[in-house]
C-alpha positions as CSV (number, residue, x, y, z in Angstrom):
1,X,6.6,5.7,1.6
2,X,4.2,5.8,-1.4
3,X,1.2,3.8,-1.8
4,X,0.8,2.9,-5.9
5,X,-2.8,2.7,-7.2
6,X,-3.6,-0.2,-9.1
7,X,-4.4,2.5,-12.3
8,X,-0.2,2.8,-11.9
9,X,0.4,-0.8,-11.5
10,X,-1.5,-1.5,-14.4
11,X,0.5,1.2,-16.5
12,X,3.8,0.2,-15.5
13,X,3.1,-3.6,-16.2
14,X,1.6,-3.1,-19.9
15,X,4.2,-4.0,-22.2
16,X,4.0,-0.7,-24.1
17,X,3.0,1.7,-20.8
18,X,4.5,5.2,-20.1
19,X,8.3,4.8,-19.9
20,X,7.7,7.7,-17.6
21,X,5.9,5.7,-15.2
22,X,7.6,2.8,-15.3
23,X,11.3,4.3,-14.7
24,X,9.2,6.3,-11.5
25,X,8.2,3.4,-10.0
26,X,11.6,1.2,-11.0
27,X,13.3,3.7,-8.8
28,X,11.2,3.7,-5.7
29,X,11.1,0.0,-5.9
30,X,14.9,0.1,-6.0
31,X,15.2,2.2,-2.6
32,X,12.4,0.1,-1.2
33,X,9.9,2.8,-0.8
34,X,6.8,1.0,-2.4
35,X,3.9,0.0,0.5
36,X,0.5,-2.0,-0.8
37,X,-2.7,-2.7,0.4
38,X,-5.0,-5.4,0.0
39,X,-7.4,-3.9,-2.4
40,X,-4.9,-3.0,-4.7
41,X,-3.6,-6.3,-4.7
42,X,-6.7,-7.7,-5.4
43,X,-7.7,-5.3,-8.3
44,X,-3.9,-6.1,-9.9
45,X,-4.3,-9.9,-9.6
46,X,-7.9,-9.8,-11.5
47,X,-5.9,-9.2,-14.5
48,X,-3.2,-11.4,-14.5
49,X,-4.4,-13.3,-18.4
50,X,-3.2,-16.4,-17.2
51,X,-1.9,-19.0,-14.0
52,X,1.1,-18.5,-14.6
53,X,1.3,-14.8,-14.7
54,X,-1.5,-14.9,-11.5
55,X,1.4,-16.6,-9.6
56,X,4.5,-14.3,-10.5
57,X,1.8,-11.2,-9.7
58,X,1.3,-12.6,-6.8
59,X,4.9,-13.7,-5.7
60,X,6.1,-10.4,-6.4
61,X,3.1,-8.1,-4.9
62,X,2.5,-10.2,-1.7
63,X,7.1,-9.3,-1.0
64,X,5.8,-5.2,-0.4
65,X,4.9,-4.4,3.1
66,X,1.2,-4.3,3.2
67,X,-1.0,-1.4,5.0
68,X,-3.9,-4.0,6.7
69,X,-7.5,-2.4,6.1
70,X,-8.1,-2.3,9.6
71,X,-11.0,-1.1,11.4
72,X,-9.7,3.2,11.7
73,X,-9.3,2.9,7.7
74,X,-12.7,2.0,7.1
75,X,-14.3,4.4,9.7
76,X,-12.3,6.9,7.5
77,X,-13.7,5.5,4.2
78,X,-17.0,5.8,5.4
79,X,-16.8,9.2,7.0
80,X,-15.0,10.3,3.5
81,X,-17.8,9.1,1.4
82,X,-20.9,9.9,3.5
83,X,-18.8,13.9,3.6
84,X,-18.4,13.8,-0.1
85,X,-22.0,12.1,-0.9
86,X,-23.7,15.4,0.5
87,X,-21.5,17.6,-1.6
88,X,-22.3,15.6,-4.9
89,X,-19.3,14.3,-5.0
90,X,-19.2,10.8,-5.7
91,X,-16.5,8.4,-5.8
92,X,-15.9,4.9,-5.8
93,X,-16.0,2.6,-2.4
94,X,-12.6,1.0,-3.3
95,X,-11.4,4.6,-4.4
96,X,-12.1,5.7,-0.6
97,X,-10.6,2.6,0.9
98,X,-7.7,3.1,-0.9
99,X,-7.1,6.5,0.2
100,X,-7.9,5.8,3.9
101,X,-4.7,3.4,3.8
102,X,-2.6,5.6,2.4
103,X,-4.1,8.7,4.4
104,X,-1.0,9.8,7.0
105,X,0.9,6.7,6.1
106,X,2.0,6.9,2.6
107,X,1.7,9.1,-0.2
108,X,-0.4,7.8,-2.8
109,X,0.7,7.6,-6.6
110,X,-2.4,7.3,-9.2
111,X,-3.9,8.1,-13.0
112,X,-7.4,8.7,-11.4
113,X,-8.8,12.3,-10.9
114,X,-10.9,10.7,-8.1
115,X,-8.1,10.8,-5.6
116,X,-7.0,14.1,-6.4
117,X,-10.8,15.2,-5.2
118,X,-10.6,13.2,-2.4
119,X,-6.8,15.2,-1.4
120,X,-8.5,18.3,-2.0
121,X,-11.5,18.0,0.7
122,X,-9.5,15.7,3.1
123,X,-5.5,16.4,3.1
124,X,-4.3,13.4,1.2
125,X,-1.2,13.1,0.5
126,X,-1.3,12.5,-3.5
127,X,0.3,13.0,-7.0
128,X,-1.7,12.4,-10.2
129,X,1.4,10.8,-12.6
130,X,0.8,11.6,-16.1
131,X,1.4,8.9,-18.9
């Protein structure tokens, strides 16, 4: 399974985004590999430009099988971030979030170096695409 960052999504649904990246996730949508969780959702529907394009978002993110932020994942998060606080390490709350739902259950796909630090110190189970 692979969890895809919303810095993917985004990526894959600009009209001219990396044909790289789009024909990656074309294919792991196609053997039904794709998980989501609710903050990603929520960070690709903030974008939609209009209604319209709010609704087919929605319609077509809200089919993946969702990973619920549950109560373990954000222990995790917060754990992660008080850890990587007191190395100087910061990173974004959503970016820990993110990672707890993926951590042990998916393998997460992203363009954002903060989840490649957060694999180093904690075992996640990442890949840094490249456009």
């Amino acid at each position: 399974m692979f969890l895809i960052d919303s810095s993917v999504w985004i990526e894959y649904l600009r009209p001219k985004g990396s044909a790289k990246i789009k024909n990656k996730i074309r294919e792991l949508l196609e053997v039904g590999e794709i998980v989501i969780c609710g903050i990603v959702l929520i960070e690709i529907l903030r974008g939609a430009k209009n209604k319209r394009d709010f609704d087919k978002l929605y319609d077509s993110f809200f089919s993946l099988p969702q990973i619920p932020i549950d109560e373990e994942i954000i222990k995790k998060a917060s754990k992660w971030a008080y850890e990587m606080d007191r190395k100087g390490k910061i990173v974004s709350t959503t970016d820990l979030i993110i990672a707890s739902a993926a951590y042990k259950k998916a393998r997460l796909l992203h363009i954002d170096r903060d989840f490649k630090m957060i694999g180093e110190l904690f075992d996640l189970e990442e890949e840094m695409l490249t456009p």
